[in-house]
C-alpha positions in Angstrom: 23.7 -48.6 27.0 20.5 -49.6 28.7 17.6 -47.3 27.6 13.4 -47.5 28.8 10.7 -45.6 26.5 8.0 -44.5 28.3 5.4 -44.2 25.5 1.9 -45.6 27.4 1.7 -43.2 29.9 1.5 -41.1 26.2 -0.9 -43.6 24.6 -3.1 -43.5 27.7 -3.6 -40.2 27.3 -4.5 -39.9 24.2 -6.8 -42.8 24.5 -8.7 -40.6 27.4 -8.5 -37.6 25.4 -10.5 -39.4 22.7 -13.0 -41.4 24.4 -13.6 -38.5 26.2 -14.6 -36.7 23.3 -16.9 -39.7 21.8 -19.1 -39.6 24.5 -19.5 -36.0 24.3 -20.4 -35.9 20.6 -22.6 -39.0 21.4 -24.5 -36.9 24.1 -25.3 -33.6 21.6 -28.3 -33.3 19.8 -28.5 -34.1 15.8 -28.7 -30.2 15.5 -25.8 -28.9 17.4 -22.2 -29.2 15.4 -19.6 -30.7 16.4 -16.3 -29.1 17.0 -13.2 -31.0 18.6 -10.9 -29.3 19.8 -9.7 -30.9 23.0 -5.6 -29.9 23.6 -4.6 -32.3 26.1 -1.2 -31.7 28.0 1.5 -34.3 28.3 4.5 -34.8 30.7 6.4 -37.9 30.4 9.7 -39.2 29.7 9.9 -40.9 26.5 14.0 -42.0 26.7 15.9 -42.6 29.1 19.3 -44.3 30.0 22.7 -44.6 30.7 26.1 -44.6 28.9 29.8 -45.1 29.6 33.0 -44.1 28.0 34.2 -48.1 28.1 31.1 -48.1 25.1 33.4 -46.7 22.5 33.4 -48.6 19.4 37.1 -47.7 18.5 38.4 -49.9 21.1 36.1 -53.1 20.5 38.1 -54.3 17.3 41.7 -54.0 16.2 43.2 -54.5 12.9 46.6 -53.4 11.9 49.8 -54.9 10.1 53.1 -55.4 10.6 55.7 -56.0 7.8 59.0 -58.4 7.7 61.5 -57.0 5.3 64.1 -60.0 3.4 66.6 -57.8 5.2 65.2 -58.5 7.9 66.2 -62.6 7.5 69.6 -61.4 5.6 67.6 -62.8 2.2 68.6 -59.3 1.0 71.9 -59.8 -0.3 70.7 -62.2 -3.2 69.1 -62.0 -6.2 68.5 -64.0 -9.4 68.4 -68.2 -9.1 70.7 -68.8 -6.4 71.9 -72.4 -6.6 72.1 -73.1 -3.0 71.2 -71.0 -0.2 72.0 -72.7 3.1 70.1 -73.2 6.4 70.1 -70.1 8.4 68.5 -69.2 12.1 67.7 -69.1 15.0 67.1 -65.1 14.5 65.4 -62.9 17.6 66.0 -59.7 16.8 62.7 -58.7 14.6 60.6 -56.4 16.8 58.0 -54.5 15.5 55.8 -52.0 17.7 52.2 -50.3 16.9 49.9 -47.8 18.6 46.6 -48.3 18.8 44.6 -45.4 17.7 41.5 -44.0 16.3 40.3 -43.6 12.9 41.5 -40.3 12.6 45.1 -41.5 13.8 44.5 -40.4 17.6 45.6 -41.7 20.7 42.4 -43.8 22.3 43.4 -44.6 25.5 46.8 -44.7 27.5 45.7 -48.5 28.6 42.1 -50.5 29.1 41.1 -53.6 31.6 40.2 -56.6 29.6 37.9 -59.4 30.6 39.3 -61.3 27.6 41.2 -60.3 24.1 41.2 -62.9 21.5 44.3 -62.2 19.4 44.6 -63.4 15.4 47.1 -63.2 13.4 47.4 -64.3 9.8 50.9 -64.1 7.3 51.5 -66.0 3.7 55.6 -66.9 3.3 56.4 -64.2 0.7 60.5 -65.8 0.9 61.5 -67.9 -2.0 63.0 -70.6 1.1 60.4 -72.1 3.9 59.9 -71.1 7.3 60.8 -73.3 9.4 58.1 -74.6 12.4 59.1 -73.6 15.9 59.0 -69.7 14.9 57.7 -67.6 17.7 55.1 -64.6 17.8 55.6 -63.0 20.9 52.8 -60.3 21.6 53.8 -57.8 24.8 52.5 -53.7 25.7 55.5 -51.7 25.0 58.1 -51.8 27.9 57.0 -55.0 29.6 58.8 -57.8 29.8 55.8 -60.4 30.3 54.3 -62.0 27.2 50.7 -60.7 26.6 50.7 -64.1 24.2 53.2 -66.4 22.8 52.5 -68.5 19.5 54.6 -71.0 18.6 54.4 -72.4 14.6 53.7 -75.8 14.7 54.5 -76.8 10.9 57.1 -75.0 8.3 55.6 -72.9 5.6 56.8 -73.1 2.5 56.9 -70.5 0.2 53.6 -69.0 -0.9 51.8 -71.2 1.9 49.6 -69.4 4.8 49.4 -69.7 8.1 47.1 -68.7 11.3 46.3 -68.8 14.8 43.8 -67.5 17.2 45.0 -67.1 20.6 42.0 -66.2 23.7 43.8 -64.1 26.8 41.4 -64.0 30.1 41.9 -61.1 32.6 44.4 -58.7 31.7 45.7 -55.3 31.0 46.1 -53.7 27.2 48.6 -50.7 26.7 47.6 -48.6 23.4 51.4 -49.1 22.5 51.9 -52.4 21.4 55.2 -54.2 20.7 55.0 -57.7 18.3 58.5 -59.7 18.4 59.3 -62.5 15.5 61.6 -64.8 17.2 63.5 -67.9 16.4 63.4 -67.3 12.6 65.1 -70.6 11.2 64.9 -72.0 7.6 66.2 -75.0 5.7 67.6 -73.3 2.8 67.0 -74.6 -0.6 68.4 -75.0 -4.2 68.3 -73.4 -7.1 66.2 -70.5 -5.4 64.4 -67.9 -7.5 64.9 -64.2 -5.7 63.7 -62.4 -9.1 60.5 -61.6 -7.6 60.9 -61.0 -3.2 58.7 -58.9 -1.3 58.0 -58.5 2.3 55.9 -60.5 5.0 53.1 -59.0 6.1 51.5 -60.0 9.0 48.2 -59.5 9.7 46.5 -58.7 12.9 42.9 -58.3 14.5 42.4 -57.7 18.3 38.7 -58.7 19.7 38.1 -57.6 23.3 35.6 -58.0 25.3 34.3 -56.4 28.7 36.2 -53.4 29.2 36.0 -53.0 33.1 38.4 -50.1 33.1 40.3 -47.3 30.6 42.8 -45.5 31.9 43.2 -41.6 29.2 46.0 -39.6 29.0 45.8 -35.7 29.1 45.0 -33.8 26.0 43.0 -36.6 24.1 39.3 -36.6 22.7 37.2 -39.2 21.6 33.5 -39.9 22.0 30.5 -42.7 22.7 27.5 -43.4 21.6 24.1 -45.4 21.3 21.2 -45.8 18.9 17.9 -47.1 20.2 14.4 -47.5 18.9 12.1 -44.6 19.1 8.2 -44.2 18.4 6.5 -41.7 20.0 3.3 -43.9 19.3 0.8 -40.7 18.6 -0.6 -42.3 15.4 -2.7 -40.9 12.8 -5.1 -38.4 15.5 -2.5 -36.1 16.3 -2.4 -32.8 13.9 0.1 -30.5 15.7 2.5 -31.4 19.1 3.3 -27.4 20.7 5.8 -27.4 24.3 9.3 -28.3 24.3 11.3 -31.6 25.0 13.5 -31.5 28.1 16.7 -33.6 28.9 17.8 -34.1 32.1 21.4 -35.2 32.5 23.7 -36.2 35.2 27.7 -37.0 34.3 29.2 -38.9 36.9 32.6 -39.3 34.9 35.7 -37.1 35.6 35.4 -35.8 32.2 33.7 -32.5 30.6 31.1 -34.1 27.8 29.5 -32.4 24.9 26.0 -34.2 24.0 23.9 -34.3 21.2 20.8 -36.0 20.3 20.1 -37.5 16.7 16.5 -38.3 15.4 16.5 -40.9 12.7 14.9 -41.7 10.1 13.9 -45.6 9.2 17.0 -46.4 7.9 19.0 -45.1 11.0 21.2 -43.0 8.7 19.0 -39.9 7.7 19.0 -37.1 10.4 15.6 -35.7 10.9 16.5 -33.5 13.6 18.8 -32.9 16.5 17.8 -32.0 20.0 20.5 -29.0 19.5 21.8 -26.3 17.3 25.5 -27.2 18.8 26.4 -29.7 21.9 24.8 -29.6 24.8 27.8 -28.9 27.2 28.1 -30.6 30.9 30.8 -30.1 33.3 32.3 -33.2 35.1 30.5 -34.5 38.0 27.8 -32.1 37.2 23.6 -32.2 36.9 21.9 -30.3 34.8 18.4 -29.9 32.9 18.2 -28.5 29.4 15.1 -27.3 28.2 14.8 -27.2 24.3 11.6 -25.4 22.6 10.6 -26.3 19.1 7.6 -26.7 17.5 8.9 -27.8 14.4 11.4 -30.1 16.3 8.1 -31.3 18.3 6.2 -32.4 14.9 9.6 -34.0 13.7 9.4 -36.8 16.4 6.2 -37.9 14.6 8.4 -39.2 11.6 11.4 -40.2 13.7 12.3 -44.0 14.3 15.8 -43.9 15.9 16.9 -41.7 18.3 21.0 -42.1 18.7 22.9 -40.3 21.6 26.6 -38.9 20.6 28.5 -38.2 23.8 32.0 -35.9 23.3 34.7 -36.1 25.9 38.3 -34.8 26.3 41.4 -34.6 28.8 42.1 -31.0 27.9 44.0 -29.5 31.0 44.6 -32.5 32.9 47.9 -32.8 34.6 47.7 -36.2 34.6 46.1 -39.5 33.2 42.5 -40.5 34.2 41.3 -44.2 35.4 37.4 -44.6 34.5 35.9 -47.9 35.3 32.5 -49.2 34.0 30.9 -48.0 37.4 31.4 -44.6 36.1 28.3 -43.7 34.1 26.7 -40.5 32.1 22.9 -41.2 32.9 20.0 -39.2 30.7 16.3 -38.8 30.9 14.5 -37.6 27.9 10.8 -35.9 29.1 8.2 -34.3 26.4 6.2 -31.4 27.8 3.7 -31.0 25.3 0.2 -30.0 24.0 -1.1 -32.1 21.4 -3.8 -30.7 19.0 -5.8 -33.6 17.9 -7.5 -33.2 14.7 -11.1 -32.1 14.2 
């Protein structure tokens, strides 16, 4: 999100207003009293900005897991020592798939344009027998016959050892379902092999992507983005009371109805000292609109407030069909105080 404060128009004001009332006090006589109680008026935006749906954090980072049963390798029909087991492999046939989704289990996105996704994957050898190298980890979207990557093992691991990769793909297209094949499973055997104590492989995984240029939602889905910036309304120690109301001015050039609230943090960007709304500010697609909020009490909150962090709510609900957004598609905001401030005497 790219935000602007526009706090000296504020400070200039105030600086007038004060001034202005030094040189009066300076030009009364020793007898006369004194009584300030100049009210000037301001009108300026203090925040505005934009934001997109490709901000949401759900869809920056990945991590999931996938587990390899014995049965899996046919390593479930011993148990016990096992004199000899012998070599065994090549085996394709362990597919795994996964659906990328929020934290609350739901569906994200149907699929999102990637600049790059940097792929790691990390497993220990939980089989009493070593894996042999040459093992493939094929990674593809759900359906597709082209590889997204395709890791080959370059040394055998033994059992109980590690191993990991990193793998960085430029350019390409991410489905939310996900499909992770083990391929060319091969192993040396061994002797006198202890089964007493087998357990699955567990693969771990973590998906980093960067620059999402486009997400494409399927009907009937929610989610929501959101920013937190810096905020200081710079009034200082002169100010006793702020009277008017805040007004936000909002345009939503996405295809999608949003819900919007406005947060205003304390120091520690955690403690809510008050919201712009009672309940969501609600905006149609493609629609403008200014929302004029009255509070005194919300007025005098901004004095404390350091943070000010935009939540933006979105859903599919009633679409026929599945929406493309790309990062040209923006919700843009203006933030504009319209109030009296009561300086004190």
């Amino acid at each position: 999100m790219h935000t602007k404060h526009a706090l000296l128009s504020i400070r200039l004001w105030l600086f007038v207003g004060i001034l202005g009332s030094l040189i009066t006090a300076c030009n009364l006589n020793n007898n006369q009293d004194i009584t300030l109680d100049w009210q000037p008026d301001i009108l300026a935006p203090i925040v505005k900005g934009t934001m997109g749906v490709l901000q949401q954090p759900d869809i920056q980072n990945v991590d999931f897991s996938i587990a390899i049963p014995a049965s899996s390798l046919g390593l479930d029909g011993y148990s016990g020592t096992v004199p000899v087991v012998p070599a065994f492999g090549p085996i394709d046939s362990v597919k795994r798939t996964y659906t990328i989704t929020d934290a609350n289990n739901a569906l994200i996105f149907e699929s999102v344009e990637i600049d790059s996704i940097q792929i790691s994957t990390s497993f220990s050898n939980p089989f009493p027998v070593a894996l042999s190298a040459g093992m493939r980890i094929v990674f593809r979207n759900q359906g597709e016959t082209n590889a997204l990557i395709t890791h080959t093992t370059t040394q055998e691991v033994a059992p109980n050892a590690s191993y990991s990769f990193s793998q960085l793909v430029l350019s390409t297209t991410l489905n939310s379902n996900l499909e992770i094949g083990i391929e060319n499973i091969q192993s040396p055997g061994g002797s006198n092999v202890d089964f007493s104590n087998i357990s699955d492989l567990t693969m771990n995984i973590q998906l980093q992507i960067s620059g999402i240029t486009a997400i494409t939602l399927a009907p009937n889905v929610s989610a929501s983005f959101e920013t937190t910036d810096n905020f200081d309304l710079g009034l200082g120690s002169e100010v006793e009371n702020l009277e008017g109301s805040l007004i936000l001015k909002h345009d939503n050039q996405t295809p999608l109805n949003l819900a919007v609230q406005a947060y205003f943090l304390a120091d520690d960007q955690t403690t809510v000292i008050d919201s712009l709304f009672e309940v969501p500010s609600l905006i149609s697609a493609g629609d403008t609109l200014s929302v004029r909020v009255s509070s005194t009490s919300l007025l005098n909150n901004l004095r404390n407030t350091k943070y000010i962090k935009f939540t933006t709510g979105f859903d599919t609900n009633g679409l026929s069909s599945s929406v493309r957004i790309d990062g040209a598609t923006m919700y843009k905001f203006q933030l504009i105080a319209d109030v009296k401030v009561k300086l004190k005497n």
